[in-house]
C-alpha positions in Angstrom: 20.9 -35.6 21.7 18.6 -36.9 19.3 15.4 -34.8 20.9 17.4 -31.8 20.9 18.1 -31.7 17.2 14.7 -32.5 16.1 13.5 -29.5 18.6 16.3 -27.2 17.1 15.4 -27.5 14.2 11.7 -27.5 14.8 12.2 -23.5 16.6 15.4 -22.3 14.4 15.2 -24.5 11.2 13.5 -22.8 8.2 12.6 -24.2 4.3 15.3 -25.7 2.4 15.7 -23.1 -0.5 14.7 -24.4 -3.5 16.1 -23.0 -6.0 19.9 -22.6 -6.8 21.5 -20.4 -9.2 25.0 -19.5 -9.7 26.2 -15.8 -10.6 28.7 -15.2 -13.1 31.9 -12.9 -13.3 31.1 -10.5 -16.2 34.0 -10.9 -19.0 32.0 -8.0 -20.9 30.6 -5.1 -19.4 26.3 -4.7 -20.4 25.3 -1.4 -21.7 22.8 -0.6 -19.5 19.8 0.5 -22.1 17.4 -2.1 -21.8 18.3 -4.0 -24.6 19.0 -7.4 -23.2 18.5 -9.3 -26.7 21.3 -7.9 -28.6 23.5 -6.9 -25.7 27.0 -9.7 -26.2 27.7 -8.8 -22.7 24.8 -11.4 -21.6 25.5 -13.9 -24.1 26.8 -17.4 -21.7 25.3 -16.2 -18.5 23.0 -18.9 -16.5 19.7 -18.4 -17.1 16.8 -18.2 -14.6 13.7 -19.4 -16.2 11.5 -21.4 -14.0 8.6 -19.2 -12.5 5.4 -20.2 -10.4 2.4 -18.1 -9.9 1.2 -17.1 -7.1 -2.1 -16.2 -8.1 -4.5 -16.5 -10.1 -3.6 -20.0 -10.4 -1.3 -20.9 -7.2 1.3 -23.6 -7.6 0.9 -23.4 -11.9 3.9 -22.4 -14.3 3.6 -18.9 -15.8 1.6 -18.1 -18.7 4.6 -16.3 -20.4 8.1 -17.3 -20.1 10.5 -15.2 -18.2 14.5 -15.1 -18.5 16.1 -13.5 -15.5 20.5 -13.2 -15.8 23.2 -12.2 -12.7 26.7 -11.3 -12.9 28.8 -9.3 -11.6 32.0 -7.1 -12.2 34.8 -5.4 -9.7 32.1 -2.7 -8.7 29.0 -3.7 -9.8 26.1 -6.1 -9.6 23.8 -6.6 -12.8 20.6 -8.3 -13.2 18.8 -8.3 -16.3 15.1 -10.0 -17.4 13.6 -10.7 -20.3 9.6 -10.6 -20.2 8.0 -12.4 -23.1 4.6 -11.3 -23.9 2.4 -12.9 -26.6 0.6 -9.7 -26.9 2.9 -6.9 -25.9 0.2 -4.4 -27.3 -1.6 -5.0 -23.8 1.4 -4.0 -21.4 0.1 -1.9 -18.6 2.2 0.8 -16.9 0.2 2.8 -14.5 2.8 5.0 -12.9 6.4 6.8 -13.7 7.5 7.9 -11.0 9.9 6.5 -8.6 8.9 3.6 -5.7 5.1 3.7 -7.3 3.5 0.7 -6.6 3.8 -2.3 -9.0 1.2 -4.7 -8.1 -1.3 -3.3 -10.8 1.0 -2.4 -13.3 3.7 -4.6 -15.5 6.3 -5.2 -13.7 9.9 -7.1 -12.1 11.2 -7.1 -8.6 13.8 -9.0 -6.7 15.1 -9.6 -3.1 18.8 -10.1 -2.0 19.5 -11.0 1.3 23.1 -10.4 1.4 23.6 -11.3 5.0 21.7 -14.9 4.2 20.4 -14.6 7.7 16.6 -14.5 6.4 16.0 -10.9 7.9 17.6 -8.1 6.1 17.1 -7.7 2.8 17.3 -4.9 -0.2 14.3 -5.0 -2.9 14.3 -3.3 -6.7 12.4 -3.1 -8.9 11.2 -1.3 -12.1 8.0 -1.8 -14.5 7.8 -1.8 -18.0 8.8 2.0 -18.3 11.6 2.2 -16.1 10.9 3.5 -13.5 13.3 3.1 -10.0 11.6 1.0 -7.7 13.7 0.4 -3.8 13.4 -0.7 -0.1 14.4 -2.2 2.8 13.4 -5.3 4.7 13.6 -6.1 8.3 12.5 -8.4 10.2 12.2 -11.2 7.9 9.8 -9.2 5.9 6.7 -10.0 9.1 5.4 -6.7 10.0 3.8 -6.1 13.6 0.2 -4.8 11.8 -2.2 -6.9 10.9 -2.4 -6.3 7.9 -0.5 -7.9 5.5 -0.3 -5.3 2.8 0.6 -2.7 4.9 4.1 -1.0 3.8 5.6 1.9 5.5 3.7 3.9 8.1 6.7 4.9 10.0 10.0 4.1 11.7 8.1 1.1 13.0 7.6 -0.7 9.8 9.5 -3.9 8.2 9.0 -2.7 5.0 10.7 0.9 4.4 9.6 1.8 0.6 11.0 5.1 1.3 14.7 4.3 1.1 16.2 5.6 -1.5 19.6 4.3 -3.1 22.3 5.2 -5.9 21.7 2.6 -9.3 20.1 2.1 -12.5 17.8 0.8 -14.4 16.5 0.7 -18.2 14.0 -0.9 -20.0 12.7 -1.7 -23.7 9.5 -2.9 -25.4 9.4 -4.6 -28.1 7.6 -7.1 -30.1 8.8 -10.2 -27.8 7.6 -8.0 -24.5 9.5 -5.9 -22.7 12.8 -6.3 -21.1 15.3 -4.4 -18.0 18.6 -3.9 -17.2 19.6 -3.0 -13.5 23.4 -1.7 -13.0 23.8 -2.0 -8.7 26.7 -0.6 -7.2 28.0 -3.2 -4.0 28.6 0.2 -2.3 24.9 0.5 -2.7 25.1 -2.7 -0.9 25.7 -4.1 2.5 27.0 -7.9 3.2 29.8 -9.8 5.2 33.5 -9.6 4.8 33.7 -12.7 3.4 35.3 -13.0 -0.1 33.4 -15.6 -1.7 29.7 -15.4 -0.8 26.3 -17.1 -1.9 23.1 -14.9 -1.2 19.7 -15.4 -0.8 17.5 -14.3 -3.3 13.9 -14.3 -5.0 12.4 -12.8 -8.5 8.9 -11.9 -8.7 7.4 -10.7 -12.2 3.6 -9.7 -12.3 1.6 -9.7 -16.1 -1.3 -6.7 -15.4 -4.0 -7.3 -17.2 -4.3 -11.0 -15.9 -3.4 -10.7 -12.3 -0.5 -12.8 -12.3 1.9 -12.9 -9.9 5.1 -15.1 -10.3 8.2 -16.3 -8.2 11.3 -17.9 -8.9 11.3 -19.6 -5.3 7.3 -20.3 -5.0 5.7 -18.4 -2.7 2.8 -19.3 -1.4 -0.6 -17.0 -1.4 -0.3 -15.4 2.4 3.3 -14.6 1.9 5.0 -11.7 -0.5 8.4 -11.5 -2.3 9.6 -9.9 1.2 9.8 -13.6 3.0 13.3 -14.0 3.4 12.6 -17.7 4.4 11.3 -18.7 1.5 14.1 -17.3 -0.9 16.1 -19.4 -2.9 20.0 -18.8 -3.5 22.5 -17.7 -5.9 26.0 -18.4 -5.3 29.2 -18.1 -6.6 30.0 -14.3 -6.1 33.2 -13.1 -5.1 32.7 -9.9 -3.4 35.2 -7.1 -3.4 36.9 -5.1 -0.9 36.0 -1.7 -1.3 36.0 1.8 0.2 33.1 3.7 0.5 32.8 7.7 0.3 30.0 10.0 -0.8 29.3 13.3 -0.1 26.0 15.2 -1.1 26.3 18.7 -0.6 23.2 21.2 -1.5 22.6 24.8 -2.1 18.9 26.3 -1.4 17.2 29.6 -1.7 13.5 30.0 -0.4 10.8 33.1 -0.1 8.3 32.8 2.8 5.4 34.9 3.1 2.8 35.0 5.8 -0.3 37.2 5.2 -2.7 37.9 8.3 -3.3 40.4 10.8 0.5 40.7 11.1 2.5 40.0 7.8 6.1 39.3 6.9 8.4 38.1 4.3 11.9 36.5 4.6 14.2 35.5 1.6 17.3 33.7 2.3 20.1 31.0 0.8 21.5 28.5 2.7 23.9 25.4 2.0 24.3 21.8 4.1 26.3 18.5 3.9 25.5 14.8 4.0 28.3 12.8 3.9 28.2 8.3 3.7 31.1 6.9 4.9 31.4 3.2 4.5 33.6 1.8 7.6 33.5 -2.0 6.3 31.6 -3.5 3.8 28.8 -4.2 6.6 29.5 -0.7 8.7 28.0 2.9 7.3 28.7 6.2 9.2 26.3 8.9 7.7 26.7 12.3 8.7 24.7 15.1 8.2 25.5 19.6 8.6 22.4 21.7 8.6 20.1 19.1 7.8 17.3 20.4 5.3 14.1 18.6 3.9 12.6 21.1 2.0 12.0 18.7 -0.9 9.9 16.7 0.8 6.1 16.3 0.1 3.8 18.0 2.4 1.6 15.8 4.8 -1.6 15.0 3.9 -4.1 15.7 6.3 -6.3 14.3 8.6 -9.7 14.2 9.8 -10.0 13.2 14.1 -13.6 12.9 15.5 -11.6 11.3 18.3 -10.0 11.8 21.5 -6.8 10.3 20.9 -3.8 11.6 19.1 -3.1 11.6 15.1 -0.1 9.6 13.7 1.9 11.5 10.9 4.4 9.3 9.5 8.0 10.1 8.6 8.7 11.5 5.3 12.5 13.0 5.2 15.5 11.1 3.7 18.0 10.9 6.4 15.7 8.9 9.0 14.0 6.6 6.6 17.1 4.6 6.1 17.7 1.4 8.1 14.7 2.2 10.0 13.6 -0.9 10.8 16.7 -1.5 12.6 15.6 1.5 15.1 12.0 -0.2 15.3 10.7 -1.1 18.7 6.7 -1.0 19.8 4.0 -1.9 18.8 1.5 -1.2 15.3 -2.2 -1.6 14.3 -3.2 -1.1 11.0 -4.7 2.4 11.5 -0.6 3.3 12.4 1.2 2.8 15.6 -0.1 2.7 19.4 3.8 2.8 20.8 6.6 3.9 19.0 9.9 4.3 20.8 11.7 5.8 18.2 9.3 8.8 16.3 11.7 10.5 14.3 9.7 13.5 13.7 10.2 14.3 17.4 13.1 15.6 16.2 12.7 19.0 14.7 9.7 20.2 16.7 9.6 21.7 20.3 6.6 22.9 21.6 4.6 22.5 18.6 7.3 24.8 16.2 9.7 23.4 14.2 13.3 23.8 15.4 16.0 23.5 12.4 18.6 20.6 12.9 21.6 21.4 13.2 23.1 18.0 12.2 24.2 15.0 13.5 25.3 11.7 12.3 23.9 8.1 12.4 26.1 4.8 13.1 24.1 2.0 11.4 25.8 -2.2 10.4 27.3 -5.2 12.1 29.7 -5.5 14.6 31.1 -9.1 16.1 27.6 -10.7 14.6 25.7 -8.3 16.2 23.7 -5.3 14.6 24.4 -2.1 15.8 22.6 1.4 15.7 23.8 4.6 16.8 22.7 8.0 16.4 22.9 11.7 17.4 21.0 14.7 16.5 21.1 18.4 17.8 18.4 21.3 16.8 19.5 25.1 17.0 18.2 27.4 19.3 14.8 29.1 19.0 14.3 32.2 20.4 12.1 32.3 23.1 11.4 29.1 22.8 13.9 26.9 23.2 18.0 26.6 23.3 17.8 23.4 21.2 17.8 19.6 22.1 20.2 17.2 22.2 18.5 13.5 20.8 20.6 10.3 21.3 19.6 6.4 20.4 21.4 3.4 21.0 20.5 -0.1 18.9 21.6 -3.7 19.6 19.9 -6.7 18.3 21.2 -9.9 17.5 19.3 -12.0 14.8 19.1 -15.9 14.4 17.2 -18.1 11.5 13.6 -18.5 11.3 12.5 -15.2 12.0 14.0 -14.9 15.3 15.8 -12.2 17.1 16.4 -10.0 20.5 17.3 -6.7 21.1 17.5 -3.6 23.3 17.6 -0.2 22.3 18.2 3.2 24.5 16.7 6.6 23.9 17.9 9.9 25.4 16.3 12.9 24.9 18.4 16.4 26.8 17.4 20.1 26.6 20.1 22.2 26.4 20.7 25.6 28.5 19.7 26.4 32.1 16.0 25.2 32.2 17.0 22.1 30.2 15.3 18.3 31.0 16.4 14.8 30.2 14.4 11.6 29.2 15.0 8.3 29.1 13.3 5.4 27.6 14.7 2.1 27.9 13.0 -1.0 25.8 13.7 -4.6 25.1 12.2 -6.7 22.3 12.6 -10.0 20.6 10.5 -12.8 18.3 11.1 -16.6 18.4 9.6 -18.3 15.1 8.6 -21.9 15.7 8.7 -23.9 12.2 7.8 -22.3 9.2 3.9 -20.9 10.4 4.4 -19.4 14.1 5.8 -16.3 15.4 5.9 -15.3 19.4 6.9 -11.5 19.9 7.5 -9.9 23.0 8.0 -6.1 23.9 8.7 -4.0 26.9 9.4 -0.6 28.1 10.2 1.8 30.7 10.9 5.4 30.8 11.7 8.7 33.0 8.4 9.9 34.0 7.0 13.4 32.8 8.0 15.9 34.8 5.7 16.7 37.7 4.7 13.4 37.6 5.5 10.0 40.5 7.8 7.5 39.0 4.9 4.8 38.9 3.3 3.5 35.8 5.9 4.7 33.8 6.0 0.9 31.9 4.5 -0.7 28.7 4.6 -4.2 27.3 3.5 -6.2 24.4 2.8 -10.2 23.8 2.1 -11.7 20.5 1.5 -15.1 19.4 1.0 -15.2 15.1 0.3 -18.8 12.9 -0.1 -17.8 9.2 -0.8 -20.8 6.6 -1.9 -20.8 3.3 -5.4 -21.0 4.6 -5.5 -19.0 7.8 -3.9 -16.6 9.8 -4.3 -16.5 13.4 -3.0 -13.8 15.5 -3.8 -12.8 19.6 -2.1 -9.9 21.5 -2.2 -8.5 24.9 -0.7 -5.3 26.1 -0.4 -2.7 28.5 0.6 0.9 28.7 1.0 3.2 32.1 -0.5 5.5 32.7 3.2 8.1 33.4 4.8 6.1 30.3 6.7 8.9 28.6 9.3 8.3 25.7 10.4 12.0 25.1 11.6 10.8 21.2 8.7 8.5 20.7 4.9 8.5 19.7 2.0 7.0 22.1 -1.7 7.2 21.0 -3.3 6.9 24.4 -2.1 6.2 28.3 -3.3 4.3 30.8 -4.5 1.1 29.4 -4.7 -2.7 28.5 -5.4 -4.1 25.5 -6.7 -7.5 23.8 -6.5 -7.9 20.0 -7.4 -11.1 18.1 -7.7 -11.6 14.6 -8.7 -14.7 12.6 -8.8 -14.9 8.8 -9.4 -17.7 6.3 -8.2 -17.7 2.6 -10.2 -20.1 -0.2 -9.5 -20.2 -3.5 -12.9 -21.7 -5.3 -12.5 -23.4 -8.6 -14.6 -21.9 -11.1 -16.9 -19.8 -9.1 -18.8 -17.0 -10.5 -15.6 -15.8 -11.8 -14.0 -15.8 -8.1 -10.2 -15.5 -6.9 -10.4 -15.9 -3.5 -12.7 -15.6 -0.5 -11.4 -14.1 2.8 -14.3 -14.0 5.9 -12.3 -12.8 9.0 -13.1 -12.0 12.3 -11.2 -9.0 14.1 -11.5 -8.1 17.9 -9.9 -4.6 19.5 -10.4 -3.7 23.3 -9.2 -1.2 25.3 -9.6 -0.9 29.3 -8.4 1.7 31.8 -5.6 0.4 33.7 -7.3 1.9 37.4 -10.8 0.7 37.3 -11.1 -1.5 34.5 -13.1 0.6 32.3 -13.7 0.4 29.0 -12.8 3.0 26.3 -13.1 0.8 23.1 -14.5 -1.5 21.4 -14.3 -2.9 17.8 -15.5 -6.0 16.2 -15.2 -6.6 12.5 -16.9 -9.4 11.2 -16.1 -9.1 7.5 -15.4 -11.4 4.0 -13.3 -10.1 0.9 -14.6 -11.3 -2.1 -11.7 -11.1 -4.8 -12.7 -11.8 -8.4 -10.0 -12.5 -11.5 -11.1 -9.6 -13.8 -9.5 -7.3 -10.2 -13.0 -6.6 -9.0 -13.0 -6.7 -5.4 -16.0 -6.5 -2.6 -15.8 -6.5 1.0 -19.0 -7.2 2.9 -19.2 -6.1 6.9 -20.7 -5.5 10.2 -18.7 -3.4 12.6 -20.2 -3.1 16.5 -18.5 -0.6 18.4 -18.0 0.2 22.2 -17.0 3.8 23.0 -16.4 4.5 26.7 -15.9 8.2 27.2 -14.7 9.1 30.6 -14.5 13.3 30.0 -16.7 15.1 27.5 -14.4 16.2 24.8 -15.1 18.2 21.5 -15.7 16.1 18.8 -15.9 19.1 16.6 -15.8 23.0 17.4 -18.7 24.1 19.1 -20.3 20.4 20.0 -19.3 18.6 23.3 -19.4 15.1 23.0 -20.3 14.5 27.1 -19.3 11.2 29.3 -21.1 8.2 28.8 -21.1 4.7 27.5 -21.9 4.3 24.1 -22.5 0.8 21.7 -23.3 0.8 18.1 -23.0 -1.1 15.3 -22.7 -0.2 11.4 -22.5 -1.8 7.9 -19.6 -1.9 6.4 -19.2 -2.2 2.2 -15.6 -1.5 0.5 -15.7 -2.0 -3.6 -13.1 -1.5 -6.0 -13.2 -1.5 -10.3 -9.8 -3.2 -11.6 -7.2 -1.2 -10.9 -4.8 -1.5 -13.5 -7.6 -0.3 -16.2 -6.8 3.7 -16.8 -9.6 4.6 -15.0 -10.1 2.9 -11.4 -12.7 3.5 -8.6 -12.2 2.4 -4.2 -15.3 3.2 -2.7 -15.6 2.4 1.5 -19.2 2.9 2.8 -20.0 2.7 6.6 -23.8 3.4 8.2 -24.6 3.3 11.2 -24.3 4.5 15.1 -21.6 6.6 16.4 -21.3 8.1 19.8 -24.6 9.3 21.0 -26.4 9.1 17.2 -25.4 8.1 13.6 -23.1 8.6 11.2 -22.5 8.3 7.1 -19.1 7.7 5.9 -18.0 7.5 2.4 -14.5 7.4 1.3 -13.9 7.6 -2.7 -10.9 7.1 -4.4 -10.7 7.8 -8.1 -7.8 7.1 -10.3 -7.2 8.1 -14.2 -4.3 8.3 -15.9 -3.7 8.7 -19.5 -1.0 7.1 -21.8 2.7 6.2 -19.0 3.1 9.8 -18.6 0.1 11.4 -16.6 -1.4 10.0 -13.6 -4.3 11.3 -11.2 -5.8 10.3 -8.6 -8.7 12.1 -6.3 -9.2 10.9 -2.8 -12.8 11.9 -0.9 -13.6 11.7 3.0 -17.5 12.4 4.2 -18.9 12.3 6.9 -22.3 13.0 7.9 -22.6 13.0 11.8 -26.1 13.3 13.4 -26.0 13.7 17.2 -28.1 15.1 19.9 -25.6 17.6 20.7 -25.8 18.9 17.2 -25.3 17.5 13.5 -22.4 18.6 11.5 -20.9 17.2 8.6 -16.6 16.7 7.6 -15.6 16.9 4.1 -11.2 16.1 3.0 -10.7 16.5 -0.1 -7.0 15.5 -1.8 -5.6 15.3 -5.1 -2.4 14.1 -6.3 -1.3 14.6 -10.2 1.8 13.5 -11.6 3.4 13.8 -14.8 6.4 12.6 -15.8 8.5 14.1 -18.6 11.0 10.7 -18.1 11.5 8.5 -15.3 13.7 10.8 -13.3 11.4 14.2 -14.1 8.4 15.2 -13.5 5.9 17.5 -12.1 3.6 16.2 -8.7 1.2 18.1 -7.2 -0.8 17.9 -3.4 -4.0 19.7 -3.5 -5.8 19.7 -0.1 -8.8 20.6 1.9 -10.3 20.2 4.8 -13.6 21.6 6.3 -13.3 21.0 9.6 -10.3 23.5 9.9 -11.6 25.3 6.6 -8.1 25.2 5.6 -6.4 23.9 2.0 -3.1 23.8 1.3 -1.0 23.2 -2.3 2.4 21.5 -2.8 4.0 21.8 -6.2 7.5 19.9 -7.0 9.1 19.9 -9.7 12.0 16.7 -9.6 14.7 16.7 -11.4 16.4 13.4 -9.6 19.6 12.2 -10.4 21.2 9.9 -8.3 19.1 8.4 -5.4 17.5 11.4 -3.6 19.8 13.9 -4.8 19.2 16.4 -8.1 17.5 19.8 -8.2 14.0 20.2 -6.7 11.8 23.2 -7.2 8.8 23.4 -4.4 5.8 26.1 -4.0 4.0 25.3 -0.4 1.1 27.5 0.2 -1.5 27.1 2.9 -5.1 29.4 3.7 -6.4 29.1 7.1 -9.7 31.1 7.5 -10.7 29.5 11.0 -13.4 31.6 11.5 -11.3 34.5 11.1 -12.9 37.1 8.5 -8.6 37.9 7.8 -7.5 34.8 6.4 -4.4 33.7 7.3 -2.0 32.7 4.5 1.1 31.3 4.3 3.3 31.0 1.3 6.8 29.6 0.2 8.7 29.2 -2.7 12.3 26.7 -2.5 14.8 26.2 -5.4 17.2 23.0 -4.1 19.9 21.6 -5.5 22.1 18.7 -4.5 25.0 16.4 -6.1 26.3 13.0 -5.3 29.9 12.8 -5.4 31.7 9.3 -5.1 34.9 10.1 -3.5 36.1 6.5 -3.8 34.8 5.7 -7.7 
């Protein structure tokens, strides 16, 4: 018996939380303004003031002090924090507008993991001008990519920035710093039905202009704020029992115009329904009438000088929440090789988008178990289809330490005489082994396409992962066949294995030329054919970051490169890139200024072989914004390819601009433009938000497409949106 419990707690134990706090009842209601100081409503609350950086200097107390306060009322959870700064003149705030980033700018975030089962959790955040910061956690906050800063690139990720809930938040600077008041509803919320309840929890503040990042509960320097395990725990909060009800109904007008050798214009209004219904304090039904996403930001686009299909993460409101839950496959950092669940299958048939009738998405716990459910149908397109029916089942059970299992079903059915079904079934699950190692394990197997043998019609995926504070170590193997065909998910290639290894060292030099940290790594990525053993790719990074305090960064590399090209394909129109093996290597240098200054610089420069000849890349990111209100940032892709077959060069050019009248207004725009289609595009919102993702939206889309075509084709459209949160049971 003895042996057992020393191996059970070896596999399922995880660190002892150390911190404590307890969370008071309010007697007084805050005003939320910012104004911690003089607000009586904080006076007698326990205080939260111990904080340890994680960098610059790991393990060391904070240079300024910070005062963090809970409590709570009959509806509502408040947090408040008091940031001290001996020179408040130097506060940085590089963005206004909701979820930016707030690594470079100053800044407070916390975790709650309100089911304390070190998986699940709900971030917030603001910096020092208010804006709304959210997300969601799954999976113990340990993505499947490799890299470690990646945040959402699709249904796929643990870290889902683009969730959007209904609370607030105000801040105030003043001559002791700057300080913020957050006002959450528990409706916001999900948890247990227990009445008293103790959560787990962590508080992260970052100072700017000296890198510093600080924790509550320490964290060490390969972990972030989103490692449940390592989150201390307030207690003490008696939860109440509560109906939930909101309905967000919109009205929409729109003018589309396309100009070419045929032309047309169509005007016309149109009204849907999302409706939250919360079941339990732990249960949400969401469900959804003439779905509409018009408000969305366009996609920005891509360059391929590949064979293999482009990744286009989800963007629209009603998928992006919970979906981790719905995660199942398997990522890379360049965005997902398998994805059971794609979301934006939904919506398109046949390469045209087919409006969504509606649907409705079951998404909690049931018996210990979480449960996901959902149900989407598109209307009919003339001609082209009579709509599709799309259907996903979600079980997985979740233990301490990072471990869970889980099975999900997906069902995709065609409607009318010629319509089809898919199936995909897949299974999944992740063991942690003390506090450093990670097993995960994936597999899959769906209807074939049609015309095809029901053989090969499988994929798997074996992980193994140690990360300590001075290296991570990860090796995976999978397979896909060569049939494999989710009908609602997203595969980059068919018919292979694959090896991936990965190991990376972290070293923190004292007084070194000025140095942070040093990261030399070592990356491997093959792919072989399934039949034959032949090899498609290869790709070996041999690479060291070189971090300095003052946020200058440079990354020195050697990339060699394997491409096995069984079919000639068209790397670009008018050039055949014909079968044959191909190795290369190139140099590899990534630089970047400090990037909380008001003008920043990323510059990534690669040289070297590709395919049959050579190849300059330079990708440029420049950033300036001026004063909290206006922010800009201009992103440049080159490449100059020189081949046998032909040279050619690729130029994408994007620019975002924001600027924000407060935190909840403000003006973004998307300018695009992209050689290789000789195609740019515009996206113009106006944002008006006022409670999570609802408030009044004005959008102008327009997109030229010359394509060789002396007519160019144009396509414009102009969308007025409006949409109000009501809270049936407030």
């Amino acid at each position: 018996m003895k042996r057992f419990n020393i191996f059970f707690l070896l596999v399922f134990g995880n660190l002892v939380a150390q911190n404590t706090s307890l969370v008071n009842e309010a007697k007084v209601l805050p005003t939320i303004d910012g104004d911690v100081i003089n607000d009586k409503a904080w006076e007698g609350i326990s205080t939260i003031n111990t904080f340890t950086q994680k960098s610059p200097d790991e393990g060391n107390p904070s240079t300024e002090q910070t005062i963090v306060k809970i409590m709570y009322s009959k509806k509502t959870f408040y947090v408040s924090v008091i940031c001290y700064d001996s020179d408040p003149s130097k506060i940085v705030i590089t963005d206004t507008r909701r979820d930016a980033p707030l690594d470079n700018t100053d800044s407070f975030k916390f975790i709650f993991d309100t089911y304390k089962d070190q998986q699940n959790g709900f971030v917030f955040g603001t910096n020092a001008g208010g804006i709304e910061y959210d997300a969601q956690v799954s999976g113990g906050g340990e993505g499947m990519s490799i890299s470690s800063t990646r945040q959402s690139v699709g249904i796929g990720a643990n870290f889902n920035i683009n969730w959007d809930a209904a609370w607030e938040v105000k801040t105030k600077i003043g001559e002791y710093g700057w300080s913020a008041e957050f006002a959450i509803p528990f409706k916001t919320l999900r948890f247990t039905n227990e009445k008293y309840q103790s959560w787990g929890a962590n508080f992260q503040r970052t100072i700017a202009r000296r890198n510093e990042h600080v924790f509550w509960s320490p964290i060490p320097r390969q972990f972030s704020l989103n490692r449940l395990a390592l989150a201390g725990t307030i207690t003490g909060i008696n939860v109440p029992s509560s109906r939930n009800l909101k309905v967000m109904p919109y009205v929409l007008g729109n003018k589309n115009e396309v100009k070419g050798e045929e032309s047309l214009s169509i005007s016309n209004n149109d009204f849907g329904l999302d409706t939250k219904v919360g079941l339990t304090s732990s249960l949400t039904l969401d469900l959804t009438y003439n779905t509409d996403f018009a408000q969305v930001e366009a996609d920005e686009q891509q360059i391929n000088l590949d064979r293999f299909s482009l990744f286009f993460p989800e963007k629209r409101g009603f998928f992006l929440e919970n979906a981790g839950l719905f995660s199942a496959g398997e990522n890379t950092y360049y965005g997902p090789d398998i994805e059971m669940f794609f979301s934006r299958r939904i919506g398109i048939v046949n390469g045209k988008q087919a409006p969504i009738l509606g649907g409705g998405r079951l998404t909690g716990n049931i018996g210990g178990m979480k449960v996901g459910a959902l149900n989407m149908r598109t209307k009919k397109i003339k001609d082209v289809s009579e709509g599709d029916n799309y259907s996903i089942l979600r079980l997985k059970k979740e233990l301490p330490n990072r471990t869970h299992f889980g099975a999900m079903m997906t069902n995709r059915q065609g409607l009318g005489d010629n319509g089809y079904t898919n199936n995909a079934y897949s299974f999944d699950g992740a063991l942690g082994i003390g506090e450093t190692i990670q097993l995960t394990a994936f597999a899959a197997i769906t209807d074939p396409a049609p015309d095809f043998d029901n053989k090969e019609t499988y994929s798997y995926v074996l992980e193994a992962n140690r990360n300590t504070q001075a290296f991570t170590n990860q090796i995976r193997y999978s397979e896909v066949g060569e049939n494999f065909n989710p009908g609602m998910g997203f595969v980059k290639r068919l018919g292979y294995r694959k090896l991936l290894f990965r190991i990376l060292n972290r070293t923190r030099p004292k007084d070194l030329f000025g140095l942070l940290e040093i990261r030399p790594h070592i990356t491997y990525w093959g792919y072989w054919k399934l039949n034959g053993g032949f090899q498609q790719t290869g790709f070996l990074h041999i690479d060291s970051h070189w971090e300095f305090r003052n946020g200058f960064r440079i990354d020195t590399g050697i990339n060699f490169t394997k491409e096995g090209v069984e079919e000639e394909f068209p790397i670009i129109t008018n050039i055949m890139m014909p079968k044959g093996t191909y190795n290369n290597k190139e140099l590899h240098i990534r630089t970047n200024t400090n990037l909380t200054k008001p003008l920043s610089l990323i510059v990534v420069n690669k040289v070297g072989g590709f395919f049959s000849g050579k190849r300059k890349n330079t990708d440029t990111t420049l950033r300036f914004r001026f004063g909290d209100r206006f922010t800009s940032e201009i992103i440049s892709k080159y490449n100059d390819v020189i081949l046998p077959q032909g040279n050619f060069n690729t130029h994408l050019v994007r620019s975002r601009i924001t600027y924000a009248i407060t935190a909840k207004m403000y003006i973004q725009s998307l300018l695009q433009y992209n050689n290789q289609s000789d195609q740019y595009s515009m996206n113009w919102r106006f944002i008006w938000q006022q409670s999570a993702a609802t408030g009044l939206y004005i959008v102008y889309n327009q997109t030229q497409d010359y394509d060789g075509i002396p007519i160019a084709n144009s396509t414009k459209s102009f969308v007025i949106k409006y949409s109000y949160l009501f809270d049936a049971m407030n």
